[in-house]
C-alpha positions in Angstrom: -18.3 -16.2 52.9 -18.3 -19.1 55.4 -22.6 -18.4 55.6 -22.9 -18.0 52.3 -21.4 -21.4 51.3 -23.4 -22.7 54.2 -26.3 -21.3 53.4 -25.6 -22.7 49.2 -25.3 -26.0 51.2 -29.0 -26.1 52.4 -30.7 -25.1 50.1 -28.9 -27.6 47.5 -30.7 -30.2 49.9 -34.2 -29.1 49.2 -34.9 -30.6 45.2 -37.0 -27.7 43.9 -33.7 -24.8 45.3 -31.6 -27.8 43.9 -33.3 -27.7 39.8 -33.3 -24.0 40.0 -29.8 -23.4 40.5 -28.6 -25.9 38.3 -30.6 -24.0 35.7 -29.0 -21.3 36.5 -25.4 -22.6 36.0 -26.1 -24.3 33.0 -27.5 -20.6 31.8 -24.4 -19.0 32.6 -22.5 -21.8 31.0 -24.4 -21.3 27.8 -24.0 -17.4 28.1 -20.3 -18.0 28.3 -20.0 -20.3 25.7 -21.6 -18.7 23.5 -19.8 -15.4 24.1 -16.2 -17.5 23.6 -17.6 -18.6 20.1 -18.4 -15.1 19.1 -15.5 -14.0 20.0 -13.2 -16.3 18.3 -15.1 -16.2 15.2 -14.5 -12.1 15.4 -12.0 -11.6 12.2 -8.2 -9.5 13.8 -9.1 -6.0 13.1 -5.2 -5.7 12.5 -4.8 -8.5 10.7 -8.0 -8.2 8.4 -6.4 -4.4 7.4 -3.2 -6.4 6.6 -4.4 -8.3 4.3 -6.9 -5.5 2.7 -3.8 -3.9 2.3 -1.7 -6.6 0.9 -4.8 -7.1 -1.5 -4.8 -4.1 -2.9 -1.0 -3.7 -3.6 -1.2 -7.1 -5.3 -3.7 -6.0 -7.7 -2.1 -3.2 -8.5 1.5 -4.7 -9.2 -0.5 -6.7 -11.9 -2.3 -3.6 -13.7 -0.9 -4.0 -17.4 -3.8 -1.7 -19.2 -4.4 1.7 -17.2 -4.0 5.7 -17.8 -1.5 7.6 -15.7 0.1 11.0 -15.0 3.2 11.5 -13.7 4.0 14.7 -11.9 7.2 16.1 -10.8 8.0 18.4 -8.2 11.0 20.1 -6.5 14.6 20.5 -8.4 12.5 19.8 -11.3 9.1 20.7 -12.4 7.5 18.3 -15.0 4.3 16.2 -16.3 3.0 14.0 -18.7 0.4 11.6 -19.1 0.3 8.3 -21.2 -1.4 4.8 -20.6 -0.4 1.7 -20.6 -1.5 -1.9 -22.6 0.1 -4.8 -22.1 4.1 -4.6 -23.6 3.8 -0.7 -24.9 4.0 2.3 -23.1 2.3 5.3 -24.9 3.3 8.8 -23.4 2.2 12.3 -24.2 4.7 14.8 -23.5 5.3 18.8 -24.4 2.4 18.2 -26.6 4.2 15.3 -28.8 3.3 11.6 -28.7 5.7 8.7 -27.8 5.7 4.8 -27.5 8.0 2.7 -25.5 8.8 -0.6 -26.9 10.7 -3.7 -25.2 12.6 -0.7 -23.4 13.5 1.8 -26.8 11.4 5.2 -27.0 9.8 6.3 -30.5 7.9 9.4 -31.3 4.7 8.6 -33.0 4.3 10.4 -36.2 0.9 11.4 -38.0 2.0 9.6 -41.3 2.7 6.6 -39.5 6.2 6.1 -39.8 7.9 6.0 -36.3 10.8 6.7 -35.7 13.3 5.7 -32.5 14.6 9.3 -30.3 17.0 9.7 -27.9 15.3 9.8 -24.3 13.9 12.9 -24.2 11.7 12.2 -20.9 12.6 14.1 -17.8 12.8 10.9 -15.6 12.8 6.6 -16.3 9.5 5.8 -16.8 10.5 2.4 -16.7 11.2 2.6 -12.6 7.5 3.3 -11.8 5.4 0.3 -13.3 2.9 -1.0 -10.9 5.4 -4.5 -10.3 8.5 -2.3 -9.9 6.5 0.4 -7.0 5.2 -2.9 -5.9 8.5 -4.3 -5.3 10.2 -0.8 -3.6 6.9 -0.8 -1.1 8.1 -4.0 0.0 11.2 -3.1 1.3 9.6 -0.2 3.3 7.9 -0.1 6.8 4.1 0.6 7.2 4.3 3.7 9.1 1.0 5.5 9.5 -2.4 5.1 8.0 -4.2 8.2 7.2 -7.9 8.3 7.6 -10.5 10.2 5.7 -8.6 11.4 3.1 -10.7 13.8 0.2 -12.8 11.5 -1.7 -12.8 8.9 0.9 -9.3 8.1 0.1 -7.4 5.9 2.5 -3.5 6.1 2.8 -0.6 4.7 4.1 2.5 6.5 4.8 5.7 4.1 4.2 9.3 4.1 5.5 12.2 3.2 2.9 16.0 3.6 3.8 18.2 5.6 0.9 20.5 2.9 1.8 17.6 0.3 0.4 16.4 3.1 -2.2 20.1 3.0 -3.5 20.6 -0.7 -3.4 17.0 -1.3 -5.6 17.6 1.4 -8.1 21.1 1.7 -9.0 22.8 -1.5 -6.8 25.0 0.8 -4.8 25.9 -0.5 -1.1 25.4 2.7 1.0 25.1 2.5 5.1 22.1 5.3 4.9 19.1 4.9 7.1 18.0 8.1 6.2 14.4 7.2 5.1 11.9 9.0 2.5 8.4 8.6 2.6 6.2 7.1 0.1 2.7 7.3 0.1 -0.4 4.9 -1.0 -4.0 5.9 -1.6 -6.9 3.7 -1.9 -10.4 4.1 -3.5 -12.5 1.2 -3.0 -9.8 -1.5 -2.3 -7.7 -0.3 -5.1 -4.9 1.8 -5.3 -5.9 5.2 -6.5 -2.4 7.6 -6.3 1.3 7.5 -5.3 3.2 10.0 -3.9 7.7 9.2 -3.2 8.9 12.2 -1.5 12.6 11.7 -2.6 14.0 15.0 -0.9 15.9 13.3 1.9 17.8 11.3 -0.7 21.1 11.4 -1.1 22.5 9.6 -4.0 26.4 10.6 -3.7 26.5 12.2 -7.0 25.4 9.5 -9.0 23.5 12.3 -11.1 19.8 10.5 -10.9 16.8 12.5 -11.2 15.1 11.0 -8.0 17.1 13.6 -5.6 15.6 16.4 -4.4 12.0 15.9 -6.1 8.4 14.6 -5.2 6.9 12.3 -7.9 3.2 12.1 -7.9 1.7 8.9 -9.8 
């Protein structure tokens, strides 16, 4: 090392040595710098899928004219379908027609006279708008994402404690960190399907329909 620095030493003395390694720190400066400044302007890949994620939920939570399906499976075994615009809820179910209505069902009648029912649905319809999953996602913990689904469907598995599934739905205190899994699948930055697998639930015989079943949205 001691020769080497010597050797540095002389040929610093001699002017044309002298230009040519200056030219070649300042090009390794410039290398360097330039490398720094790429790098910092590189977006965070875990960050940038944060956000993509946070996007898409947020869009979703504000859908208020949309088709679904809801699908029910376990204890119970139902479907129907419906869409949604703006304050009414129209649902068809067991091949008859409904409307829901600042929160009171009718059945929809071919003369045009509706008339309110008693809630004949298998399950509260009302606890699965886009603002009310929105808000039960947000209690839960990102847990995996799944690549590569069919279609090019993108998912991400989520965490939520019975103990905070209890306290959102029905405002019971319970010490359960049991957790059930719910599931979100993208398309194209939007959210695409739902899945809550409710069979770890335990609701201490409140008598809900959530236990035991797997609700597809």
């Amino acid at each position: 090392m001691t020769k080497f620095i010597k050797k540095v030493k002389e040929l610093w003395g001699i002017p044309r040595y002298k230009a040519l390694m200056k030219l070649g720190l300042w090009v390794i400066f410039f290398v360097f710098a330039v490398a720094y400044i790429n790098s910092s302007n590189q977006p965070s890949p875990s960050k940038d899928n944060h956000n993509q994620i946070k996007s898409a939920l947020s869009n979703y939570s504000q859908r208020d004219n949309y088709k679904f399906s809801f699908k029910m499976n376990g204890q119970i075994t139902e479907e129907l379908t419906g869409k949604q615009y703006k304050d009414r809820m129209i649902i068809e179910y067991h091949e008859k027609s409904y409307y829901i209505e600042d929160g009171t069902l009718y059945l929809l009648k071919e003369e045009g006279i509706d008339s309110k029912v008693d809630d004949v649905l298998p399950f509260d319809l009302l606890l699965f708008m886009p603002q009310q999953l929105y808000n039960l996602i947000q209690l839960g913990t990102l847990e995996e994402k799944i690549e590569n689904v069919n279609n090019d469907l993108i998912g991400h598995k989520y965490l939520i404690t019975n103990k905070k599934i209890l306290g959102f739905y029905y405002d019971v205190e319970s010490e359960d960190e049991t957790s059930i899994e719910l599931i979100t699948y993208e398309l194209n930055g939007e959210i695409n399907k739902i899945i809550i697998d409710f069979t770890n639930l335990k609701t201490n015989d409140l008598g809900t329909f959530l236990e035991g079943n797997i609700i597809t949205i």
